[in-house]
C-alpha positions as CSV (number, residue, x, y, z in Angstrom):
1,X,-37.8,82.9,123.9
2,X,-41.4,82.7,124.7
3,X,-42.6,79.1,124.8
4,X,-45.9,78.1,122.4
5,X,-49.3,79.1,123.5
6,X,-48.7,82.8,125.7
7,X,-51.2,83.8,128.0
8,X,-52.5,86.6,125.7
9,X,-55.4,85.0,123.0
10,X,-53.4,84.0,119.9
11,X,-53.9,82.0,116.9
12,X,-51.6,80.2,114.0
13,X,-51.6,81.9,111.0
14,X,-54.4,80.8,108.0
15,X,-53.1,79.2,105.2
16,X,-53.6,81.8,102.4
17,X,-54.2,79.1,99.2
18,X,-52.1,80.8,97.3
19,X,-50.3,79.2,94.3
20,X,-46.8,79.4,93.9
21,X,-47.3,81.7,90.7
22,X,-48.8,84.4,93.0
23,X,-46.3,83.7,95.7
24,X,-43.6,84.8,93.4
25,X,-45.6,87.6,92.4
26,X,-45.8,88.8,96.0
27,X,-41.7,88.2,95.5
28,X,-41.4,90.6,92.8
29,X,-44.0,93.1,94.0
30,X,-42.3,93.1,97.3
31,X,-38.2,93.5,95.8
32,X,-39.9,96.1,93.4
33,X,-40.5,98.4,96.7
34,X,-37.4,98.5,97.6
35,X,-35.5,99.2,94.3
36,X,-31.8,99.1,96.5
37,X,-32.3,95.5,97.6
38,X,-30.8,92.4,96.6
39,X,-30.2,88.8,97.6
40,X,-28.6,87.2,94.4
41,X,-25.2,87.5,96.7
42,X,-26.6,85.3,99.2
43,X,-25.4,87.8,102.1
44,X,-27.7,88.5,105.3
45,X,-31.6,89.4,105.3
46,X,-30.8,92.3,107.6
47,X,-32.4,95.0,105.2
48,X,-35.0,93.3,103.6
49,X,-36.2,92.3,107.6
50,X,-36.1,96.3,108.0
51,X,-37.9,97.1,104.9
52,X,-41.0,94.2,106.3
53,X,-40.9,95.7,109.8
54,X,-39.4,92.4,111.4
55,X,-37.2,92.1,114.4
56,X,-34.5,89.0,115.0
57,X,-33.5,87.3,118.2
58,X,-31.9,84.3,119.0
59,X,-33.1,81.4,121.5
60,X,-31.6,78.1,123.3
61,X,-33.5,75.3,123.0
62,X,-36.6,74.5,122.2
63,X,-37.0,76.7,119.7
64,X,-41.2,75.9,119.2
65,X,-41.7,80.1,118.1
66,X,-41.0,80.1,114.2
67,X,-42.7,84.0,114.0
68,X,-44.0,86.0,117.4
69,X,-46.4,88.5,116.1
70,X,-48.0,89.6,119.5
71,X,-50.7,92.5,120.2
72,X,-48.4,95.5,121.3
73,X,-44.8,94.8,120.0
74,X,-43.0,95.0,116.7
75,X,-43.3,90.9,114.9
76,X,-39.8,88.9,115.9
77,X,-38.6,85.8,114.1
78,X,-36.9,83.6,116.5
79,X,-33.9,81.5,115.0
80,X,-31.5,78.8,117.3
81,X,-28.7,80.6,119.3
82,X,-26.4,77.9,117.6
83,X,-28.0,77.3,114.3
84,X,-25.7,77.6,111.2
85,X,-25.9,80.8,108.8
86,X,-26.9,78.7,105.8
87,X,-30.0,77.3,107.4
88,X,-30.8,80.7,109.2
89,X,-30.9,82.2,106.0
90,X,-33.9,79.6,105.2
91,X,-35.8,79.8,108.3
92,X,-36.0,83.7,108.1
93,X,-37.1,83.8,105.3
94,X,-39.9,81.1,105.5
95,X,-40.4,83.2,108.8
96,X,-41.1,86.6,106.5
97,X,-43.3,84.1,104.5
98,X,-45.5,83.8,107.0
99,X,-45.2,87.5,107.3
100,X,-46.3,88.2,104.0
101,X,-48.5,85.4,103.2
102,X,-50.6,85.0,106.1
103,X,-50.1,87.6,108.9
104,X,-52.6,90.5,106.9
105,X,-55.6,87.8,106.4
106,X,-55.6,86.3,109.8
107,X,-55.4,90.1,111.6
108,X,-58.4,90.3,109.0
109,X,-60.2,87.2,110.4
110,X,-59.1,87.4,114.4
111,X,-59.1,90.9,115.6
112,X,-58.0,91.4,118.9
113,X,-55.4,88.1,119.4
114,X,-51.6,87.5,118.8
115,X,-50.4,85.5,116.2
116,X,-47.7,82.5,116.3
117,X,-46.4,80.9,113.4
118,X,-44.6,77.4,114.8
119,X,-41.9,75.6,113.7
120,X,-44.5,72.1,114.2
121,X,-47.7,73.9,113.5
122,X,-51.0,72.3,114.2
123,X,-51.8,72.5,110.5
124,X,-48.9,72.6,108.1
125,X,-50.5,73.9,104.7
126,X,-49.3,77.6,105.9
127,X,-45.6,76.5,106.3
128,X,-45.6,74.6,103.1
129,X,-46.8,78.2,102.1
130,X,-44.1,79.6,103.5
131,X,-41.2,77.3,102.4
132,X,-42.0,77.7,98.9
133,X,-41.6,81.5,99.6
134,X,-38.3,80.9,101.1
135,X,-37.5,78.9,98.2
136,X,-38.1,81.4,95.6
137,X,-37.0,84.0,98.0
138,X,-33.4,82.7,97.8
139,X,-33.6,80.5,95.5
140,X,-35.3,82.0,91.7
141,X,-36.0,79.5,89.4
142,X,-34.5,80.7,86.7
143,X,-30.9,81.4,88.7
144,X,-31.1,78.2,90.5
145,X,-31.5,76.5,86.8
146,X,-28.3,78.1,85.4
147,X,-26.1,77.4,88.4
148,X,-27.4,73.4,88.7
149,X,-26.5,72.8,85.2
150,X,-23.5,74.6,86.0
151,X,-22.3,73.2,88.6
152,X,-24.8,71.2,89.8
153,X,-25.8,71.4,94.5
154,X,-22.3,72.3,95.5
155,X,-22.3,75.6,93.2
156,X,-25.7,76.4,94.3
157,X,-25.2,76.2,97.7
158,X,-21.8,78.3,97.5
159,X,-23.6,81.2,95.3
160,X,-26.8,81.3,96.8
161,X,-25.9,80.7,100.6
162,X,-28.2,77.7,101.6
163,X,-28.3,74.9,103.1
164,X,-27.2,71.8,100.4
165,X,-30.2,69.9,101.3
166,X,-32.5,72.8,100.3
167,X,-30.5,73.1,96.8
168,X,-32.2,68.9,96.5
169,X,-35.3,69.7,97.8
170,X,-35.3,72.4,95.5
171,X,-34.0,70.4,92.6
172,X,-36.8,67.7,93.0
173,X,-39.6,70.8,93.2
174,X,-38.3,72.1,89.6
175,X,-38.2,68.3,88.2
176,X,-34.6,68.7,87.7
177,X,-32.8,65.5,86.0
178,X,-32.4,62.8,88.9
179,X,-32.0,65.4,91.7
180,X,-33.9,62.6,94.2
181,X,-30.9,59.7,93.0
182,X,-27.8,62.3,93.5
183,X,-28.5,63.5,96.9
184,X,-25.6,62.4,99.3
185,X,-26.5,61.8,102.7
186,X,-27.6,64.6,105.0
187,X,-24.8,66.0,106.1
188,X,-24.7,67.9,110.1
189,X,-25.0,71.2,109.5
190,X,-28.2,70.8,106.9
191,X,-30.7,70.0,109.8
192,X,-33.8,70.9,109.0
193,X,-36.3,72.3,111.4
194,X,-39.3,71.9,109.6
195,X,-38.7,68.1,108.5
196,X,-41.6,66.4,110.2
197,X,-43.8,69.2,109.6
198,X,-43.5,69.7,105.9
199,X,-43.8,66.1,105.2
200,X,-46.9,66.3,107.2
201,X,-47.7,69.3,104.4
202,X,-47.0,67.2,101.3
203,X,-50.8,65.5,102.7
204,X,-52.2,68.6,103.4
205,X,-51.3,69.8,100.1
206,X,-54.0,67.6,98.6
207,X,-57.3,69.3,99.8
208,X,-59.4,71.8,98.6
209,X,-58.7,75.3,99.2
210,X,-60.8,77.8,99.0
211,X,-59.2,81.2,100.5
212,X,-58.5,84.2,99.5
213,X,-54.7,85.5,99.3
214,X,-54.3,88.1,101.3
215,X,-52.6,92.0,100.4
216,X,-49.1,92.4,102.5
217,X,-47.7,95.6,103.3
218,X,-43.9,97.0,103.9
219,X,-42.1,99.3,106.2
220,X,-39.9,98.7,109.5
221,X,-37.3,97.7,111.5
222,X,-34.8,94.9,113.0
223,X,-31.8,94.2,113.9
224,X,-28.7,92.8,111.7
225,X,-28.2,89.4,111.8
226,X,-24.4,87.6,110.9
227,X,-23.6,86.6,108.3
């Protein structure tokens, strides 16, 4: 894998102020295109990564490269060579967050450069951006409701394919009923990537925005990832 900061001009990708209303609207647009997808099974992202035009490769350590999108070369999202599929599952898709969310409007902006979206980025109000994506990627509101009354993280997790520390951090963003007191302890295989940085977001969150959300477009290749 590449290291951060190429020779070749580049830039991070521009936060696109978008509200998490419109995110999930870019959700549906985006699963309305492509009428024979479907993640409610919690399998792999394979197809909806060739519907977006995305490749996937795997990297030892340090994994700084969340997305790649360089001048003459198809966009790759870069996971850990040893990371568990749970926690893959989140990272590529807060990876096609970035994608969708961002990629169009900073082309738009900076012409001419390549574009790196980092798992520490030098500003973190894009990934915040892109992890609620991911959330409501894999993780629907409405769905994640009727299986956490169900059966509360554990059937979550299980049915939707995520990592259990996502299910809580998803639990607290809905205002679920005491989802902060019930979490267990972090548990191995629920390592987070993005920790420092999306705390770093929470502040970020805070300040004025006043961007305009860009348009994203479909259509592509890459390669299946395990499951």
């Amino acid at each position: 894998m590449p290291r951060a900061y190429p020779r070749y001009p580049y830039i991070e990708p521009i936060a696109a102020d978008m509200t998490e209303e419109e995110i999930v609207q870019t959700i549906d647009d985006m699963m309305s295109q492509n009428p024979g997808l479907t993640l409610r099974d919690g399998g792999p992202l394979d197809k909806l990564c060739r519907a977006l035009n995305v490749d996937v490769e795997y990297s030892e350590s340090p994994n700084e490269i969340l997305l790649d999108v360089p001048l003459d070369r198809h966009p790759v999202i870069w996971l850990p060579k040893l990371g568990k599929t749970r926690q893959d599952r989140m990272t590529l898709a807060t990876g096609l967050g970035h994608w969708l969310l961002h990629i169009p409007k900073t082309r738009e902006l900076h012409p001419g450069v390549g574009i790196q979206a980092l798992y520490h980025p030098t500003d973190g109000k894009a990934l915040r951006e892109a992890r609620i994506f991911a959330f409501d990627l894999l993780m629907p509101a409405d769905t994640f409701k009727t299986l956490w009354y169900d059966g509360k993280a554990q059937l979550v997790a299980e049915t939707l394919n995520v990592p259990t520390q996502a299910v809580y951090d998803r639990a607290k963003w809905l205002d679920l009923t005491k989802a902060a007191e019930t979490m267990p302890q972090r548990r191995a295989d629920d390592h987070d990537p993005f920790k420092v940085a999306a705390a770093k977001a929470e502040v970020e969150a805070a300040k004025p925005k006043a961007e305009v959300p860009p348009v994203p477009s479909f259509g592509g290749y890459a390669r299946r990832i395990g499951s």
